[in-house]
C-alpha positions as CSV (number, residue, x, y, z in Angstrom):
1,X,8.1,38.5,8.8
2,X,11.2,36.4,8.5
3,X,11.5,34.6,5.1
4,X,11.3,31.2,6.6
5,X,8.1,32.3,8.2
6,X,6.8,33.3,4.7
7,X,7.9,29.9,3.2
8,X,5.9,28.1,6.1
9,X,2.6,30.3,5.8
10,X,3.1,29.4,1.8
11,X,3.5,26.2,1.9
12,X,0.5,25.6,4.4
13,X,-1.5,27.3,2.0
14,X,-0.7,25.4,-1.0
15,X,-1.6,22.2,1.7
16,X,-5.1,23.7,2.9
17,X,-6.0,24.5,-0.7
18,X,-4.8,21.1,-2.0
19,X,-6.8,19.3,0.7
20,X,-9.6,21.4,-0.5
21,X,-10.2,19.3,-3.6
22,X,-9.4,16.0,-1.7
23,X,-13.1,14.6,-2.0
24,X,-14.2,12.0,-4.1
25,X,-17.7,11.9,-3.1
26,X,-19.8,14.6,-4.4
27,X,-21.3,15.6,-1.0
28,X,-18.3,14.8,1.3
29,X,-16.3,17.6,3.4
30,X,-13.2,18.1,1.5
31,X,-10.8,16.7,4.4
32,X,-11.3,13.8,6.9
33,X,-8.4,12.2,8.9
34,X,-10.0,8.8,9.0
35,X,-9.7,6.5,5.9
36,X,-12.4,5.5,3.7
37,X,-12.4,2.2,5.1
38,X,-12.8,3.0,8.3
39,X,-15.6,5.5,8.2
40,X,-17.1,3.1,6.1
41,X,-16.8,0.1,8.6
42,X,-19.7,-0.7,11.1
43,X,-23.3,-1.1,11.1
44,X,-25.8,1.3,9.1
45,X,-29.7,2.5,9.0
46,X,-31.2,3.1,6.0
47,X,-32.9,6.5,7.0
48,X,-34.1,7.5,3.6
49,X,-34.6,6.7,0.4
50,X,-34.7,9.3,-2.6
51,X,-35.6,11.6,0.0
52,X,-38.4,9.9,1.8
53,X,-38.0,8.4,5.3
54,X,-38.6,4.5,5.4
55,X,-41.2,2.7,7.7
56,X,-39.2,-0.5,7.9
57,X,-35.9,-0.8,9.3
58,X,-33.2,-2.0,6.8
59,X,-29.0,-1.8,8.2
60,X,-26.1,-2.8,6.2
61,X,-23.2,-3.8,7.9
62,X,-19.5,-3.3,6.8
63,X,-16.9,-5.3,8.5
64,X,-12.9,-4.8,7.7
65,X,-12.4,-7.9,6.2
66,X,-14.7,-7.5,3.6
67,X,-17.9,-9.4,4.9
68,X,-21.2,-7.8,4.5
69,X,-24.8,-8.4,6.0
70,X,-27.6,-6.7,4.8
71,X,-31.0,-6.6,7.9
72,X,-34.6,-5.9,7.2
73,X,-36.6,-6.1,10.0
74,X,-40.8,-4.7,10.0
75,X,-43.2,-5.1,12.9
76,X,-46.4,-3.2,13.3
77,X,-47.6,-4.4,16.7
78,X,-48.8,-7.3,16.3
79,X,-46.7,-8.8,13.3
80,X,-43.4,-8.8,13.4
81,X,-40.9,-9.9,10.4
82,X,-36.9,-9.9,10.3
83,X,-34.3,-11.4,7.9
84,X,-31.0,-11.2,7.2
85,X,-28.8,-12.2,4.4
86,X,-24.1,-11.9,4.5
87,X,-22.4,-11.2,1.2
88,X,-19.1,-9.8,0.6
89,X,-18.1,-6.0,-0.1
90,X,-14.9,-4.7,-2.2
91,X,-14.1,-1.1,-3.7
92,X,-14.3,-0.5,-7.3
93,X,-13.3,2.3,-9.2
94,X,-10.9,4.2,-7.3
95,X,-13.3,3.5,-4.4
96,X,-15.9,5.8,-5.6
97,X,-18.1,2.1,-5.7
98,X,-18.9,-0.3,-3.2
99,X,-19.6,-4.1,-5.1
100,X,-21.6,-5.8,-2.7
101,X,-22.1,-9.9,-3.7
102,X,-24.8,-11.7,-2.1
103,X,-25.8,-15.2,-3.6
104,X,-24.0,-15.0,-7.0
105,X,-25.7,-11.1,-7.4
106,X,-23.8,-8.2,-7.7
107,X,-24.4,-4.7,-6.7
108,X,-22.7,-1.7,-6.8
109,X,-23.3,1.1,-5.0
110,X,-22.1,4.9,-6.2
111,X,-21.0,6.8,-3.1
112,X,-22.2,10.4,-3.0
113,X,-21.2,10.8,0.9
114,X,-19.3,8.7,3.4
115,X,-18.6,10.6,6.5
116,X,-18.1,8.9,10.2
117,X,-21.8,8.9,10.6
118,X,-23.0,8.9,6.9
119,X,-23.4,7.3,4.3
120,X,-25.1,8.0,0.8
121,X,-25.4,5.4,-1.8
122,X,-26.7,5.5,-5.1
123,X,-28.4,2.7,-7.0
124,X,-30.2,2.6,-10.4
125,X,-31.1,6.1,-9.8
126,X,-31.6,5.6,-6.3
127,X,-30.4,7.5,-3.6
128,X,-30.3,5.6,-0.3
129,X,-29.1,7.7,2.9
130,X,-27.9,5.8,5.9
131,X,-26.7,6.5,9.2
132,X,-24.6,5.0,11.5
133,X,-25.9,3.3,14.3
């Protein structure tokens, strides 16, 4: 092997292994291609919370220019029951947080995952897993 060969097959190591510790989010693969904004982007179903699957049907939406809309919808037959409310969503702290303002009240959300199709939040000591829809 050629010593520019060796350089290459170096240097693409040191890259791999670099991209290897790339993740912010605890649960995230190390490497994605996307941005975090755009994985993070669209419309989202609560699946679970702390590890329990939810009845009711709760989405978040993200959109690029930093509008938000939280959905809660229930029906059990007979009764049926939806509501919506739009905030605003920004990063915070090296975009390991998502602040999400609706009516003058803050939240902020610890990310633990964002993928293309999920999405783990952390609040208060709650874990909230969605996917997207």
């Amino acid at each position: 092997m050629n010593t520019n060969n060796k350089l290459l097959l170096a240097a693409t190591l040191v890259t791999v292994m670099n991209f290897q510790s790339c993740s912010k989010y605890d649960d995230n693969p190390a490497f994605s291609l996307r941005t975090k904004k755009s994985r993070l982007v669209g419309e989202w179903e609560v699946v679970r919370i702390d590890d329990q699957t939810s009845s009711q049907y709760f989405t978040f939406e993200f959109e690029s220019d930093g509008d938000f809309e939280m959905g809660y919808s229930y029906s059990n037959g007979s009764y049926s029951y939806s509501y919506s409310q739009a905030g605003e969503w920004e990063w915070e702290d090296g975009k390991e947080t998502i602040e999400i303002e609706m009516n003058s009240y803050i939240m902020d959300y610890e990310i633990k995952k964002l993928t293309n199709n999920e999405l783990k939040l952390v609040i208060d000591n709650q874990e909230i897993e969605l996917e997207k829809n």
